[in-house]
FIKOLZA-1660 file (N, C-alpha, C; in steps of 0.1 Angstrom, whole numbers, plus 5000, padded with zeros to 4 digits):
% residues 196
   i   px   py   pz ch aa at
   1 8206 0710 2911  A  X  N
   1 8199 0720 2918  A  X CA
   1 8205 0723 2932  A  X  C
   2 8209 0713 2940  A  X  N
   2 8210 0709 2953  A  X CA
   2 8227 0721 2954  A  X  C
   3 8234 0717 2945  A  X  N
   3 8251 0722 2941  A  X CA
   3 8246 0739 2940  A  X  C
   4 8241 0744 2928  A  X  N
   4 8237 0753 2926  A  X CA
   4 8232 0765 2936  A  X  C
   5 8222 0759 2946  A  X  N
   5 8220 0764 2958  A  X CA
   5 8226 0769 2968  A  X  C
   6 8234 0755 2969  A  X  N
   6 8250 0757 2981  A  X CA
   6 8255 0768 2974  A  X  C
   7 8262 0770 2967  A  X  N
   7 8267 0782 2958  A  X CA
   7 8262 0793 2954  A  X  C
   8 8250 0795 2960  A  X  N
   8 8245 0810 2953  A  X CA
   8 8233 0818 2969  A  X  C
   9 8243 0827 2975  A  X  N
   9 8232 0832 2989  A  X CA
   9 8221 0832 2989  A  X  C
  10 8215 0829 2997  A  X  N
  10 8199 0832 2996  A  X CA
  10 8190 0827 2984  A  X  C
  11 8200 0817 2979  A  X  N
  11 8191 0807 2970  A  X CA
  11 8182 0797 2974  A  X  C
  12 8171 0797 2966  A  X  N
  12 8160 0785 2972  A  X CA
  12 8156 0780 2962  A  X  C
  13 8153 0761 2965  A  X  N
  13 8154 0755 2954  A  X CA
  13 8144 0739 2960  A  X  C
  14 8138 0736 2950  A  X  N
  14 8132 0724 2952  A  X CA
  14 8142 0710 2946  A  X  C
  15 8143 0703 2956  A  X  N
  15 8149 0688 2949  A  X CA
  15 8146 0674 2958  A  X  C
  16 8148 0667 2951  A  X  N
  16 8141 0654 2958  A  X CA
  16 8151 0651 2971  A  X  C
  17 8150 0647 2983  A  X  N
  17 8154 0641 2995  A  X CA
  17 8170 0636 2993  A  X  C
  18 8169 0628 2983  A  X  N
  18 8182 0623 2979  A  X CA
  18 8195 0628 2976  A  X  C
  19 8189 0640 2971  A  X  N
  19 8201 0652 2970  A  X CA
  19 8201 0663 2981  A  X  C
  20 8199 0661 2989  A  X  N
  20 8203 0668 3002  A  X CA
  20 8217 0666 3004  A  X  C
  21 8225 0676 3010  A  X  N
  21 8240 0676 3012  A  X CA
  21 8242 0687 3026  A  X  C
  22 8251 0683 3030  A  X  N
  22 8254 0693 3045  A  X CA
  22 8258 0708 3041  A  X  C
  23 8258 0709 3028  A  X  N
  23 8260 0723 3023  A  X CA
  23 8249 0727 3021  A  X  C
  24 8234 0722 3022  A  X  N
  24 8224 0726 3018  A  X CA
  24 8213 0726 3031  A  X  C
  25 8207 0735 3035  A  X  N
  25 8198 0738 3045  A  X CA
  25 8184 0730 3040  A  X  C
  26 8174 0719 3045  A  X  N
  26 8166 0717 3039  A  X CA
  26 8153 0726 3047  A  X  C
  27 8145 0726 3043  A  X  N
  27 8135 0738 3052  A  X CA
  27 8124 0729 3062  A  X  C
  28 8120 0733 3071  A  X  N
  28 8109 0729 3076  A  X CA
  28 8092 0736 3072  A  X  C
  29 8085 0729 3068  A  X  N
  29 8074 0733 3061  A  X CA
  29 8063 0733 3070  A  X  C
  30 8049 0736 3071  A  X  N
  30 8038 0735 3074  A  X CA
  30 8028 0738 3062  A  X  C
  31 8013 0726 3063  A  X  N
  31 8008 0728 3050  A  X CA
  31 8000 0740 3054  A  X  C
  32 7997 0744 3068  A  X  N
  32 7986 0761 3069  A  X CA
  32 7996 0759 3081  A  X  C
  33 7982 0775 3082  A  X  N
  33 7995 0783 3096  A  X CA
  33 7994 0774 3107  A  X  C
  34 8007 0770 3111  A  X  N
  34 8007 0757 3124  A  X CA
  34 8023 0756 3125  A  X  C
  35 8023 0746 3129  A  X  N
  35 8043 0740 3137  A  X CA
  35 8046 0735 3124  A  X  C
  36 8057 0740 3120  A  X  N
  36 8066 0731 3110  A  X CA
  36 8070 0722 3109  A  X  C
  37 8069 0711 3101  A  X  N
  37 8078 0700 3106  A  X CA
  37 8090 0697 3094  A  X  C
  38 8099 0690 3100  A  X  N
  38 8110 0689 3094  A  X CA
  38 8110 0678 3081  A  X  C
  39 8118 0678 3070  A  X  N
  39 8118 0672 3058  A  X CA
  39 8124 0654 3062  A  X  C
  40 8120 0647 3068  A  X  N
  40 8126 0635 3074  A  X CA
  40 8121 0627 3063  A  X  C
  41 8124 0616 3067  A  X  N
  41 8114 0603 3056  A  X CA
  41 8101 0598 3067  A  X  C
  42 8101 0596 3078  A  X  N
  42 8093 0593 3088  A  X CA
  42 8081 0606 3083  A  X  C
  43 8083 0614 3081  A  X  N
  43 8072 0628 3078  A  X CA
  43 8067 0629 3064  A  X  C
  44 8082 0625 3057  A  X  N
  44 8074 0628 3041  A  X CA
  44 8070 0611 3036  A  X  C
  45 8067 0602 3046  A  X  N
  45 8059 0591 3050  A  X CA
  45 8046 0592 3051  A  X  C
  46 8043 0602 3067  A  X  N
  46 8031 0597 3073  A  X CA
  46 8026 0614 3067  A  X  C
  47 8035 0617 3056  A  X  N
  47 8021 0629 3045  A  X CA
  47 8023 0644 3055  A  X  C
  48 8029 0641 3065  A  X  N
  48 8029 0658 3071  A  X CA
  48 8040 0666 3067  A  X  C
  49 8049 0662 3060  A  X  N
  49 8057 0670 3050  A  X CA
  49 8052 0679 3039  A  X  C
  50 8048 0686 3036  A  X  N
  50 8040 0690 3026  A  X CA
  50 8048 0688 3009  A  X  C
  51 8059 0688 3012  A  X  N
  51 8064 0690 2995  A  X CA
  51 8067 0677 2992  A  X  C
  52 8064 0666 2999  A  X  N
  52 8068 0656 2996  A  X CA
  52 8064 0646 2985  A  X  C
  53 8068 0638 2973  A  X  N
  53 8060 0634 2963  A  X CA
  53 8062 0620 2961  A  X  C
  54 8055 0611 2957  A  X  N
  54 8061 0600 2951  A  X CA
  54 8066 0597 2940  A  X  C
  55 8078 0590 2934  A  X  N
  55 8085 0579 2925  A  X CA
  55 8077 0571 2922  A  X  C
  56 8077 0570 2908  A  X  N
  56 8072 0558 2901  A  X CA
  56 8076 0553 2889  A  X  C
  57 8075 0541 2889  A  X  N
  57 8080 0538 2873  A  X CA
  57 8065 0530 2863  A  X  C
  58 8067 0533 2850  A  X  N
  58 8053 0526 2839  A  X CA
  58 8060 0524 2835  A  X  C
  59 8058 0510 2829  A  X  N
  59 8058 0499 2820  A  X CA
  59 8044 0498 2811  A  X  C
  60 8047 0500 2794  A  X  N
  60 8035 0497 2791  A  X CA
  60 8028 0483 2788  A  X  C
  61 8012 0476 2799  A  X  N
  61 8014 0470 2800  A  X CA
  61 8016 0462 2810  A  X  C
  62 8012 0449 2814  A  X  N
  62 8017 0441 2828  A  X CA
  62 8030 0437 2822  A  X  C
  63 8037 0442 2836  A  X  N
  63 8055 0433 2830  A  X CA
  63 8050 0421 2834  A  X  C
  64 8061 0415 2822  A  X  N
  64 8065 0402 2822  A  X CA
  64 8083 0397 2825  A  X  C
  65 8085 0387 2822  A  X  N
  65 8098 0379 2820  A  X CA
  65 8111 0388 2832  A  X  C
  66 8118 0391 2823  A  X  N
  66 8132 0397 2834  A  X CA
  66 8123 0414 2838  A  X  C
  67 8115 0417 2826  A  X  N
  67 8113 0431 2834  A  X CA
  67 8102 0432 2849  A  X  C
  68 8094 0418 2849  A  X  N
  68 8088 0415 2860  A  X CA
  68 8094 0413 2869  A  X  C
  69 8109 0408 2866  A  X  N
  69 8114 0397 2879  A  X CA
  69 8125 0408 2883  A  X  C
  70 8122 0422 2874  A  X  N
  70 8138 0434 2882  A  X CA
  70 8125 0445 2887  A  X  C
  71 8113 0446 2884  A  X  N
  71 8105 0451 2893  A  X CA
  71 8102 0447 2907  A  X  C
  72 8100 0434 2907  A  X  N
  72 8098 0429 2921  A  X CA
  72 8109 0428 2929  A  X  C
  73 8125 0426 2923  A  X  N
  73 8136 0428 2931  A  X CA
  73 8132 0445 2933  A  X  C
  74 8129 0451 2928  A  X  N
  74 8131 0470 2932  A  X CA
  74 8121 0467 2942  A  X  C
  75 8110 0462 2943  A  X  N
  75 8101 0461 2955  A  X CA
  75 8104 0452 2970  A  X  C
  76 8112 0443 2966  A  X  N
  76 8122 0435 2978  A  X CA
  76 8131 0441 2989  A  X  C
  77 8133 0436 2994  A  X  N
  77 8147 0440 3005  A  X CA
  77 8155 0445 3000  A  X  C
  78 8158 0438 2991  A  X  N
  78 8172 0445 2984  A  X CA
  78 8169 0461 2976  A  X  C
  79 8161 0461 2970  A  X  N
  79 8158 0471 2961  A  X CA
  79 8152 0485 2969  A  X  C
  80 8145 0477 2980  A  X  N
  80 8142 0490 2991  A  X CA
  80 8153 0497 2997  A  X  C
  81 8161 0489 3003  A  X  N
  81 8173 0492 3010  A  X CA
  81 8179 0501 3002  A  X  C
  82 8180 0505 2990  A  X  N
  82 8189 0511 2981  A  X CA
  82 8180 0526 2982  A  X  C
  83 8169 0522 2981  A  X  N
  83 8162 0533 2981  A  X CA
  83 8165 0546 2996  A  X  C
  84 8164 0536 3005  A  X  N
  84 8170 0542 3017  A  X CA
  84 8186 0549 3021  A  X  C
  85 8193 0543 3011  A  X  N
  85 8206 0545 3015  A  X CA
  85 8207 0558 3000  A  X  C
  86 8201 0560 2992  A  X  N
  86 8203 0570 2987  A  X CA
  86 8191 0583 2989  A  X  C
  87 8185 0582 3002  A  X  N
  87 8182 0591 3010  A  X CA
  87 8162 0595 3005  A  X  C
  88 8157 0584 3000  A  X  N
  88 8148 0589 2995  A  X CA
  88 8138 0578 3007  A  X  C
  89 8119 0577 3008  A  X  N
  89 8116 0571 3014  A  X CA
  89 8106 0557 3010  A  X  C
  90 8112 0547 3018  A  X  N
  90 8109 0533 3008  A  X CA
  90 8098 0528 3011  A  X  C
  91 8090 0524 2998  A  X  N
  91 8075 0514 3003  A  X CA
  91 8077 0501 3011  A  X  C
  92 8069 0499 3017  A  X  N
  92 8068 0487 3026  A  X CA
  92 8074 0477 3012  A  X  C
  93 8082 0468 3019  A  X  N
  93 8086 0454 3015  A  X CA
  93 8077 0445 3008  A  X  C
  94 8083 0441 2999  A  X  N
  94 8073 0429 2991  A  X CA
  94 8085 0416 2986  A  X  C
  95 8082 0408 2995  A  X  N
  95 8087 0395 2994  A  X CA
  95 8087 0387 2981  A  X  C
  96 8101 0384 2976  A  X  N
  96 8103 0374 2963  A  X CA
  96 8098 0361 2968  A  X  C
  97 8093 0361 2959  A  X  N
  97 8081 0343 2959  A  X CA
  97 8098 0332 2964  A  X  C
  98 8100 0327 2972  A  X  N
  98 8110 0314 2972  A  X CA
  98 8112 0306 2964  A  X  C
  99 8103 0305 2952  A  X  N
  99 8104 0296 2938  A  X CA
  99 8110 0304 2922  A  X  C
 100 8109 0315 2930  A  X  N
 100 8108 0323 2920  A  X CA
 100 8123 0321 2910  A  X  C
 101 8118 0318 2897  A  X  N
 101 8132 0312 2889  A  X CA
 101 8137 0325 2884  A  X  C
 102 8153 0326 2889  A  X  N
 102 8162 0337 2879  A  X CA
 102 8156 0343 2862  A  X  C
 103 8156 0356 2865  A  X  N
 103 8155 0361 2851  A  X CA
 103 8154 0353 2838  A  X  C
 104 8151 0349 2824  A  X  N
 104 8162 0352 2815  A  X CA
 104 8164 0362 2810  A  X  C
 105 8179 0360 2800  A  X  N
 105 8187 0371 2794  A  X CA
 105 8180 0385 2786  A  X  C
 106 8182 0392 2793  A  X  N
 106 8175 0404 2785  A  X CA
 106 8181 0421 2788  A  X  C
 107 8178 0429 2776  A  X  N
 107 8185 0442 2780  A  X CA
 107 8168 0447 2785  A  X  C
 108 8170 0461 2794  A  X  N
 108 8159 0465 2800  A  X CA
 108 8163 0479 2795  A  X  C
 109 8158 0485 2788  A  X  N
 109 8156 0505 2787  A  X CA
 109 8149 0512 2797  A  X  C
 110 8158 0521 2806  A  X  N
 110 8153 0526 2813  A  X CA
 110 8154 0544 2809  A  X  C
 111 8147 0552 2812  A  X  N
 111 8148 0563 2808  A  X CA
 111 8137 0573 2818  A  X  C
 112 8139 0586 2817  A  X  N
 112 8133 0595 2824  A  X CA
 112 8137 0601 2835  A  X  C
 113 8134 0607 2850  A  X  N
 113 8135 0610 2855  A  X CA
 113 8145 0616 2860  A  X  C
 114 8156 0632 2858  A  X  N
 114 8166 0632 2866  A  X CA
 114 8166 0630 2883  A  X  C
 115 8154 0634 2887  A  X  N
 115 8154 0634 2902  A  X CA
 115 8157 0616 2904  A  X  C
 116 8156 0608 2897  A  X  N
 116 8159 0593 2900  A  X CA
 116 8170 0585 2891  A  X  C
 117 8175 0594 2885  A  X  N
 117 8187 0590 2881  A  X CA
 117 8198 0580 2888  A  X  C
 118 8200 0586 2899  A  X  N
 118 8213 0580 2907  A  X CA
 118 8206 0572 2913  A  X  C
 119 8189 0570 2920  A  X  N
 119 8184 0555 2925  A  X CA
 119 8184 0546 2917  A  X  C
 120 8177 0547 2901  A  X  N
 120 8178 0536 2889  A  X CA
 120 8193 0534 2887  A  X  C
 121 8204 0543 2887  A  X  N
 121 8215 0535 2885  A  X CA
 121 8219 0522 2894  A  X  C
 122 8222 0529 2909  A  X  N
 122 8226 0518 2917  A  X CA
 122 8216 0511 2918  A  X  C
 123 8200 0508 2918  A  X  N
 123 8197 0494 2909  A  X CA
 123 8200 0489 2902  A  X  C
 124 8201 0493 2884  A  X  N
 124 8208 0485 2878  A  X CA
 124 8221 0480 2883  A  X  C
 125 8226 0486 2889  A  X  N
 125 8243 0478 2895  A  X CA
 125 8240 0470 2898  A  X  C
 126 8234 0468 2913  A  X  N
 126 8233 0463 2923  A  X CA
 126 8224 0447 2915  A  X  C
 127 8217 0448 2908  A  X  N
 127 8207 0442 2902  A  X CA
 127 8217 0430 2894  A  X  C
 128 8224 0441 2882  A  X  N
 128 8233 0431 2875  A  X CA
 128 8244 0422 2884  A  X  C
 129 8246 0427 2899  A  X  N
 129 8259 0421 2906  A  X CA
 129 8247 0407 2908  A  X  C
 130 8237 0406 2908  A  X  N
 130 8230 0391 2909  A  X CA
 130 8225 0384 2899  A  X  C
 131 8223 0395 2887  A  X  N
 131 8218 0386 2878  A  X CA
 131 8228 0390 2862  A  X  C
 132 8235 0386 2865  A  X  N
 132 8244 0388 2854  A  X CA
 132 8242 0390 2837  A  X  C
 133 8231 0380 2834  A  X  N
 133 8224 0375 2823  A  X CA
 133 8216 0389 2817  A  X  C
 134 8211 0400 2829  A  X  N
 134 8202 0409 2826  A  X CA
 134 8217 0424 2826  A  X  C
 135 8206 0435 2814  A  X  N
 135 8219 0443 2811  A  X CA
 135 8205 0452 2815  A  X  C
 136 8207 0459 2826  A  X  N
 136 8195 0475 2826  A  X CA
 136 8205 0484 2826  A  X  C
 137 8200 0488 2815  A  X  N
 137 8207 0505 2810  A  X CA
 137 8197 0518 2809  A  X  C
 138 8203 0526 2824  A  X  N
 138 8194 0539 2827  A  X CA
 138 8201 0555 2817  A  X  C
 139 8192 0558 2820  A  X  N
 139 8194 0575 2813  A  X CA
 139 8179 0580 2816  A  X  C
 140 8188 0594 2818  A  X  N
 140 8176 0608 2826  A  X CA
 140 8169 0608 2816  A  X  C
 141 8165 0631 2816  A  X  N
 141 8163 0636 2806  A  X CA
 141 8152 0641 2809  A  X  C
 142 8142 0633 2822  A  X  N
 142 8134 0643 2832  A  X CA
 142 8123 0633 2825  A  X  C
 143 8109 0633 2839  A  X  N
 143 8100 0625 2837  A  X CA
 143 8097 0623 2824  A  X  C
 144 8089 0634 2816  A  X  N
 144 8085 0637 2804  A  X CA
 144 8092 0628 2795  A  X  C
 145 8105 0629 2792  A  X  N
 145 8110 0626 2780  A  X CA
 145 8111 0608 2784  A  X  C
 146 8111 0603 2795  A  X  N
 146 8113 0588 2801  A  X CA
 146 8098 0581 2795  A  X  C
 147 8086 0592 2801  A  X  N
 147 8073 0590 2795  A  X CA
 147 8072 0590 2776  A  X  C
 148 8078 0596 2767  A  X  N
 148 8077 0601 2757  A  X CA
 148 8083 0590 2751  A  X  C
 149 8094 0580 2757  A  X  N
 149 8098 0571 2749  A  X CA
 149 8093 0559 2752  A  X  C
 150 8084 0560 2764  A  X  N
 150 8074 0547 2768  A  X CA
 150 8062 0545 2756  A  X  C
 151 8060 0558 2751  A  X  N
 151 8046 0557 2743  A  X CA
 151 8051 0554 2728  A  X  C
 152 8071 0562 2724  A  X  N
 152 8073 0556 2714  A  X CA
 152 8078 0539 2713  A  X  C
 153 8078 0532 2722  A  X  N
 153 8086 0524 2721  A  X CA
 153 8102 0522 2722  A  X  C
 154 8110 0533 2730  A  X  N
 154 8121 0531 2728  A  X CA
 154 8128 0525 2741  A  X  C
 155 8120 0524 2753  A  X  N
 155 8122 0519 2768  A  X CA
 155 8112 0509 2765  A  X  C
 156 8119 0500 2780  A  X  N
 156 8106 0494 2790  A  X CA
 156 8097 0500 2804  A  X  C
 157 8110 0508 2805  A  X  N
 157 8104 0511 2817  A  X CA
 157 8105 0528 2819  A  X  C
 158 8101 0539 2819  A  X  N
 158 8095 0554 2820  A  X CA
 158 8097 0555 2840  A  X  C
 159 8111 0560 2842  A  X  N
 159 8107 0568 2853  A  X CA
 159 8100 0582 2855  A  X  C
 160 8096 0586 2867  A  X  N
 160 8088 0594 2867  A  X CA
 160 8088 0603 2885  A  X  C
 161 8088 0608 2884  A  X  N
 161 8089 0615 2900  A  X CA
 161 8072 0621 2897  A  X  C
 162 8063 0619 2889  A  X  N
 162 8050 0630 2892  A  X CA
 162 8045 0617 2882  A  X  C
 163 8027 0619 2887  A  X  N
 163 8013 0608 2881  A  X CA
 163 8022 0618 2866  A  X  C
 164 8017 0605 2856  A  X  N
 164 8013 0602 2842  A  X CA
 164 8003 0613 2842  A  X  C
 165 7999 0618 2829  A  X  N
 165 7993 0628 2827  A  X CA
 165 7983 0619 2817  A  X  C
 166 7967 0621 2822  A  X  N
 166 7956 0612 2812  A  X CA
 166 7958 0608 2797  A  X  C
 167 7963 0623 2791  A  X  N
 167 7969 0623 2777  A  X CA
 167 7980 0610 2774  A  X  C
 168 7991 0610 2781  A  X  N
 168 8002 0599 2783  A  X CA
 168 7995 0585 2787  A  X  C
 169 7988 0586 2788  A  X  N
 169 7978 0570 2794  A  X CA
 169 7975 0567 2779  A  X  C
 170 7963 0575 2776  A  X  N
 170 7961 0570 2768  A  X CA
 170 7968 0572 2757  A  X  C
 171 7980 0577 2747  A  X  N
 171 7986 0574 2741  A  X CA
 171 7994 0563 2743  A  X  C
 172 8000 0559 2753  A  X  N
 172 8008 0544 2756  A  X CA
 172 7999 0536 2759  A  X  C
 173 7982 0537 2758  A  X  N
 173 7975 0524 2754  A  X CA
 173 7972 0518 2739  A  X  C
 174 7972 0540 2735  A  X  N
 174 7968 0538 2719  A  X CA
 174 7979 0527 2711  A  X  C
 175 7992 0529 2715  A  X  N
 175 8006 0527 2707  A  X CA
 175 8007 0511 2713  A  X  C
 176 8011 0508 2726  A  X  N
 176 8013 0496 2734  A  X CA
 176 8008 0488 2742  A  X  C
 177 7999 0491 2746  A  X  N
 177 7987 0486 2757  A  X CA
 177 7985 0496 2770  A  X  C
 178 7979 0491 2775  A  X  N
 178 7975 0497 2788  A  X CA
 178 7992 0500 2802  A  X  C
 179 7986 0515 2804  A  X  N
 179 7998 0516 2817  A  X CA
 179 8000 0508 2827  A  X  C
 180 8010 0504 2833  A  X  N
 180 8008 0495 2844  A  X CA
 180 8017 0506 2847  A  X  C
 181 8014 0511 2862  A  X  N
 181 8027 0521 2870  A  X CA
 181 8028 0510 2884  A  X  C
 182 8040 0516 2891  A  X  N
 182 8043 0510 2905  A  X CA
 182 8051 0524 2915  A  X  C
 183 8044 0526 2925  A  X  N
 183 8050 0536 2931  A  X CA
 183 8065 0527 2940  A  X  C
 184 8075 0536 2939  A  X  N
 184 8084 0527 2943  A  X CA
 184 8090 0533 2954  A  X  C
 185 8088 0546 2954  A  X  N
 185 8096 0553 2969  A  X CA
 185 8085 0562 2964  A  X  C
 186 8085 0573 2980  A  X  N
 186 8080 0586 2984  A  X CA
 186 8075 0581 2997  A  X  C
 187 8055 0589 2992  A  X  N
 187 8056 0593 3010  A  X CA
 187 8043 0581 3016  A  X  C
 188 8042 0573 3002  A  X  N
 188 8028 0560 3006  A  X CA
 188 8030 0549 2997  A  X  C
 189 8031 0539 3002  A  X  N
 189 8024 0526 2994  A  X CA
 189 8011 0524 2988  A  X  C
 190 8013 0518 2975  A  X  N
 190 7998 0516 2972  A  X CA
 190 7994 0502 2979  A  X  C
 191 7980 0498 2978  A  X  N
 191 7976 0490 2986  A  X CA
 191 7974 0479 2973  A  X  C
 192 7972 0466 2979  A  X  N
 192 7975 0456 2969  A  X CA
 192 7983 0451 2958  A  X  C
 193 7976 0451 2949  A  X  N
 193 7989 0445 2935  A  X CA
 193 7994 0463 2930  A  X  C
 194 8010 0453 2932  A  X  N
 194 8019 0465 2929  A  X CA
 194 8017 0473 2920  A  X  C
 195 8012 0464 2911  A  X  N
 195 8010 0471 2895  A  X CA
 195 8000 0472 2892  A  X  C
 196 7998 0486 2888  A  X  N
 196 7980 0489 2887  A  X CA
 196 7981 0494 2872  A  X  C
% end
C-alpha cells in the first residue's frame, strides 16, 4: 500500500505505522472538529490518534509448552523492542519468570495478517537466534485467512490486526477450544493475564 502511494499523486491510503517511509506523507488526524494530531506511537498510545488499531495474535486455547514460552518472549524486552524498531507501538513489558526453563523442540504455524508480516518474521528470527530447538514459520494472507486456519487447524497461532469476529470465536471453540487472544502492539495494553 505504503509503495503504491509514493507512486501514484494524490493517492491516499491506510497502512499500519510500520510501513511508513520518507516517500510517504503520514496525515495528521482529529477525531471531531479540533487540532490535529500527528500519527506518533506516543498518540496512537494514549488513543488521540484516531486511526490507530491494535495487533493481536489467537491461539486456540491457553498456550502451552514452546508456543507459551514464544508468546511470553513476544511480551518481554526482547520481543517488545522489535516491535518498536519496526515502527509499530509496544505494550508495556512483561517480565520472563527467572526460572523459566528453555522451550522444548517444536515447529510453531504462524499465519494471517499482512499488516504484521514483517513484525512476526523478525520474531521468528530473532526468537530462533535463542532458541534454536524451536522452528516458527510465518506467512500472511491477511487477518481472515490466519483466523480461517486457526479454526481449521492448520496454525497455532492466527495473526490479526482487527477483534476476532463472534462467528470466529465460536467456531475455533466449536473445532478446538476456547480463544485465547493477546494484544501485542497498538495503541493499549490489556490489564492483567495476557491471555484472555
Amino acid at each position: 500500500m505504503a509503495e503504491l502511494v509514493s507512486k501514484t499523486p494524490k493517492a491516499i491510503g491506510f497502512s499500519g505505522m510500520g510501513y511508513a517511509t520518507p516517500e510517504v506523507k503520514m496525515l495528521a488526524l482529529s477525531k471531531e472538529a479540533g487540532e490535529a494530531v500527528g500519527p506518533t506511537s506516543e498518540n496512537a498510545a494514549n488513543g488521540s490518534y484516531p486511526l490507530a488499531r491494535g495487533l493481536y495474535i489467537y491461539t486456540s486455547g491457553q498456550p502451552e509448552g514452546a508456543l507459551k514460552h514464544f508468546l511470553d518472549w513476544i511480551h518481554s524486552s526482547d520481543g517488545q523492542s522489535i516491535v518498536a524498531e519496526i515502527g509499530y507501538v509496544p505494550v508495556p513489558v512483561v517480565a520472563l519468570p527467572a526460572d523459566q526453563a528453555a522451550p522444548p523442540h517444536a515447529t510453531i504455524k504462524v499465519a494471517g495478517s499482512d499488516t504484521m508480516v514483517n513484525l512476526a518474521t523478525a520474531w521468528a528470527e530473532r526468537y530462533k537466534e535463542a532458541y534454536s530447538n524451536v522452528d516458527v514459520q510465518v506467512s500472511g494472507g491477511g487477518s481472515g485467512v490466519g483466523i480461517a486456519k486457526l479454526i481449521n487447524g492448520t496454525v497455532d497461532l492466527a495473526n490479526a490486526s482487527r477483534d476476532m469476529k463472534a462467528k470466529e470465536r465460536e467456531q475455533t471453540s466449536e473445532n478446538a477450544g476456547a480463544v485465547a487472544d493477546c494484544k501485542i502492539a497498538g495503541t493499549h495494553s490489556r490489564s492483567g493475564d495476557q491471555y484472555q
